[in-house]
C-alpha positions in Angstrom: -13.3 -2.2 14.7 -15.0 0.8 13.5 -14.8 2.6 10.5 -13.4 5.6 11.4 -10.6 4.0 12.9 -9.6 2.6 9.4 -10.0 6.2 8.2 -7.9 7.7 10.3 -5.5 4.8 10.1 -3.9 5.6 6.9 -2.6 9.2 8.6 -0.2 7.1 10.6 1.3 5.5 7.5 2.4 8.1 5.9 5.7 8.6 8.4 8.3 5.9 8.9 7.6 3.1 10.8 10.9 3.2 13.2 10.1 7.5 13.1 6.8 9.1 15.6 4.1 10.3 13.4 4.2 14.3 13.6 0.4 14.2 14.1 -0.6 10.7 15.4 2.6 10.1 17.4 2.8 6.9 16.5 5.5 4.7 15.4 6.4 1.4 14.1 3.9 -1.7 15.8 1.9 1.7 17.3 0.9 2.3 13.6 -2.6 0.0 13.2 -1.9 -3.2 11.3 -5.0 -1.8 8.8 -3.1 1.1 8.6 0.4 -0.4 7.7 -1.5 -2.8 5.2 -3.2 0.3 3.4 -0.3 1.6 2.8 1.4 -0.9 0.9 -1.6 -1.9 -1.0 -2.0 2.1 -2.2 2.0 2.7 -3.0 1.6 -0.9 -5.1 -1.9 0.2 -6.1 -0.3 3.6 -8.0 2.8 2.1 -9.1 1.2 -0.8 -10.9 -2.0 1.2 -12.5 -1.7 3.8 -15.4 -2.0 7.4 -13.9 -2.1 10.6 -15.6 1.5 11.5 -15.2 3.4 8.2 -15.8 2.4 4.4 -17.3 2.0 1.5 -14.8 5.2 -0.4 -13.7 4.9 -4.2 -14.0 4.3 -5.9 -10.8 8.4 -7.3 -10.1 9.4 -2.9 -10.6 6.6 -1.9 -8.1 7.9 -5.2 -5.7 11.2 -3.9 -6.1 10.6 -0.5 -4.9 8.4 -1.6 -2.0 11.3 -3.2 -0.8 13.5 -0.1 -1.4 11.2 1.4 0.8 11.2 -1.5 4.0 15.1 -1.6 3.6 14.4 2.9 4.4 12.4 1.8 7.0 9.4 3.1 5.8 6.9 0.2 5.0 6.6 -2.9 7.3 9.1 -5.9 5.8 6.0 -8.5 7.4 3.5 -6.4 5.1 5.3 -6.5 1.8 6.6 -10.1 2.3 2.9 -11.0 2.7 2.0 -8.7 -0.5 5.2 -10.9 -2.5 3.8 -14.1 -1.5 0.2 -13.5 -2.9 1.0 -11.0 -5.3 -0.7 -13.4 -7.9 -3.9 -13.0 -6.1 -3.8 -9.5 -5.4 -3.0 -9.0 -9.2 -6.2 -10.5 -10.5 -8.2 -8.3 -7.8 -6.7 -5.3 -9.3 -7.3 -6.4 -12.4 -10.9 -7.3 -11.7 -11.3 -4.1 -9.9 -10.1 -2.4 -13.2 -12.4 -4.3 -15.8 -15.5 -3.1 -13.6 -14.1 0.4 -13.5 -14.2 0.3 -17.4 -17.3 -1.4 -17.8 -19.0 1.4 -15.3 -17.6 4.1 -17.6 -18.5 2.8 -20.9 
């Protein structure tokens, strides 16, 4: 896989998985797998990290709401499951990811 076809991935994510894409035309298993995974990873990425408009949510509100979002159809069900059953793991990346962040700006 090349690079600019994670890139350009993310542009099919951002319509409903069971609706065509208004610009890629894709839809549901159409959508790249990197795709679908980016976009669960980002929504959980800003729900669960402080932002300038809101605090974070803790990590069972942000899972709660990614399932909202599978039950509308909009995220893939496989995707979040996968996110639930390692969401220890992807917690301490985030939270590794964040402690470098602060130790690059201090």
């Amino acid at each position: 896989m090349e690079i600019n076809e994670i890139t350009a991935g993310p542009i099919a994510t951002t319509k409903t998985p069971g609706r065509k894409h208004r610009t890629s035309g894709l839809a549901g298993d159409e959508i790249p797998l990197e795709s679908r995974i980016i976009a669960v990873a980002d929504i959980f990425d800003a729900l669960t990290t402080v932002r300038p408009y809101k605090e974070a949510w803790p990590a069972d509100q942000a899972l709660a709401e990614l399932n909202r979002m599978v039950h509308g159809g909009k995220l893939d069900p496989d995707i979040v499951a996968a996110l639930e059953r390692n969401l220890e793991q992807a917690i301490l990346v985030r939270d590794t990811y964040l402690e470098e962040k602060a130790t690059r700006s201090t």
